[in-house]
C-alpha positions, 0 to 999 in steps of 0.5 A: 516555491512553497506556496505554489507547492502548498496550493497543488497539495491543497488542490491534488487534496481535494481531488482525492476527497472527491474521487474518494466519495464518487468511488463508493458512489453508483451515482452521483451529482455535484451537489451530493459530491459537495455535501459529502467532501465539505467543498464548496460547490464552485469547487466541486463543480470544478473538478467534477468537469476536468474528470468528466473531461477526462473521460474518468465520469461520465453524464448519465442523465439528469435527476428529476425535479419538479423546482429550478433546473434538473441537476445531472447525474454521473456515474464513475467510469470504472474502465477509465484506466486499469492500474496493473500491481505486481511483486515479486515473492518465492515458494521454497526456493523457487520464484515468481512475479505475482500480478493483478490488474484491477479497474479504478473501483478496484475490481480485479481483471485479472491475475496470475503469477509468472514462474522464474528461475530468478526475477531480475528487471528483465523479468519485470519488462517481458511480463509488462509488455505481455500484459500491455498488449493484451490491456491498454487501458493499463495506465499505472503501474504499482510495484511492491519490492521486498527491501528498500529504495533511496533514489529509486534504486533498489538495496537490502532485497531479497530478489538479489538480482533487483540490487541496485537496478533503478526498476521504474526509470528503466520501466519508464523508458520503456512503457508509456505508463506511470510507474510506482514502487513501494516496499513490500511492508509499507504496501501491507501495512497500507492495505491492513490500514485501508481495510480497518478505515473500510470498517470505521477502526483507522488507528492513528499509528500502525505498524505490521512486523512480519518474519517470513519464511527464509527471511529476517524481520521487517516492518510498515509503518502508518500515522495518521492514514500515510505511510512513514517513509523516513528520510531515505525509505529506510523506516520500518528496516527492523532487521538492522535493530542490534538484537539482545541475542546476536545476529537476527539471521542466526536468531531466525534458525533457532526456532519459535521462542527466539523469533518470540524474543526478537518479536518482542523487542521489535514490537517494545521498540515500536512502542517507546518510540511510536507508541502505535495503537494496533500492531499486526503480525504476519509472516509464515515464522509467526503465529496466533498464539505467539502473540500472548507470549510476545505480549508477555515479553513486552510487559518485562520492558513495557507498561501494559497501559502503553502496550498496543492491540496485537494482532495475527494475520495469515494471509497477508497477500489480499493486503498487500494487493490492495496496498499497491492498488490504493498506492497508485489510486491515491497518495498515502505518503508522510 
């Protein structure tokens, strides 16, 4: 069994190295795909043809050559199938399913945000069956969730009527799509991640710890370009960390410096455990300048030389977009 697993790894791997390349590709022949990925030409070539099969390439031509045979180009069918990514947030106290849809080079279609009295699994499928009728090119389904799932039922959420729903078996059921769920964070920190290896600057550990609005502490954690999920989707769940001054909830209410205080223990944390290179701040209770006094804290526990890079983010919603987006594209998981 352990083989059989190991050579599809090997094989979706390969795969991914592909799609990889052909995505930031205008066009592109077998050969180019190779030198790019390193796989050997028989194996691109392999691929290459089950996606053209597929419909996800297509053959545009050939390039010109004066020697041997002229090579055929291709091209990405961006149109293949669209990848639908929504989540549920809150303004104050009313609330809302967010959506985009994108196409596979990750242009967005469309977007928008359906407002609720409350968002409940019924919410999710009124909203799919909407989309798929206007889009059936819809074929992957990306579903960010602010809590945690352990056999796919969702616990700990803030979007109490999702408590305990199996969301993406019951959505299963009922649309003839792939369905994707993954903790708000860990989408986050995803999307924070692929923007830094977009730029040159993927760090080997990252974490994102964020204090939104109405809300206790959470966190996303990234090694090695996959999402650290731990045994039951419970990593990154900081709000069960016994904090210094009591019960987080109560610490949230007593202003910025507390939030500071927690902050920092959950950041120290991260660094005797993980000893991460880059940790991100997000969250409307979180701020740019508190990221010097939460460092300052640290020291008190921590050598400076183990500290990590921290940095502040406001607008956190592009990243947990693209977290979602890359989430169905590929396979970021530890």
């Amino acid at each position: 069994m352990s083989k059989v697993s190991t050579v599809n790894q090997v094989k979706e791997h390969n795969i991914a190295l592909v799609r990889d390349v052909i995505h930031s590709s205008v066009e592109f022949t077998k050969h180019s795909v190779a030198q790019a990925t390193g796989l050997s030409i028989a194996t691109t070539n392999s691929i290459l043809n089950m996606l053209c099969e597929a419909g996800e390439i297509v053959a545009i031509g050939n390039v010109s050559s004066t020697i041997g045979r002229p090579a055929a180009k291709y091209a990405y069918n961006r149109d293949y199938a669209h990848i639908c990514c929504v989540f549920p947030s809150s303004a104050g106290s009313q609330r809302y399913l967010f959506y985009s849809v994108f196409d596979l080079l990750g242009n967005s279609v469309e977007q928008n945000q359906v407002w609720l009295e409350d968002v409940t699994y019924e919410s999710f499928e009124e909203l799919l069956s909407s989309l798929l009728e206007k889009d059936p090119s819809i074929k992957k389904v990306s579903i960010g969730i602010p809590g945690y799932y352990d056999n796919n039922h969702i616990h700990s959420c803030t979007m109490t009527g999702l408590n305990g729903c199996d969301l993406t078996g019951k959505l299963s059921e009922r649309f003839p799509c792939e369905f994707l769920m993954e903790n708000n964070m860990n989408a986050i920190a995803y999307g924070l991640y692929d923007a830094r290896r977009e730029h040159g600057h993927a760090p080997t550990a990252l974490v994102v710890v964020s204090f939104f609005e109405g809300s206790g502490p959470g966190s996303g954690i990234i090694i090695d370009g996959k999402i650290y999920l731990g045994k039951s989707n419970f990593a990154g769940e900081v709000v069960f960390l016994p904090y210094q001054d009591g019960n987080i909830y109560d610490l949230v209410n007593q202003g910025s410096e507390s939030i500071v205080k927690s902050t920092a223990q959950v950041v120290s944390s991260y660094c005797a455990i993980l000893n991460p290179e880059t940790c991100v701040l997000t969250g409307e209770n979180l701020s740019a300048d508190m990221c010097g006094p939460i460092l300052d804290r640290c020291k008190h526990f921590i050598p400076e030389q183990h500290l990590p890079e921290l940095l502040y983010v406001s607008n956190y919603n592009q990243y947990y977009q693209n977290g979602l987006f890359r989430i169905a594209l590929n396979n970021p998981y530890h």
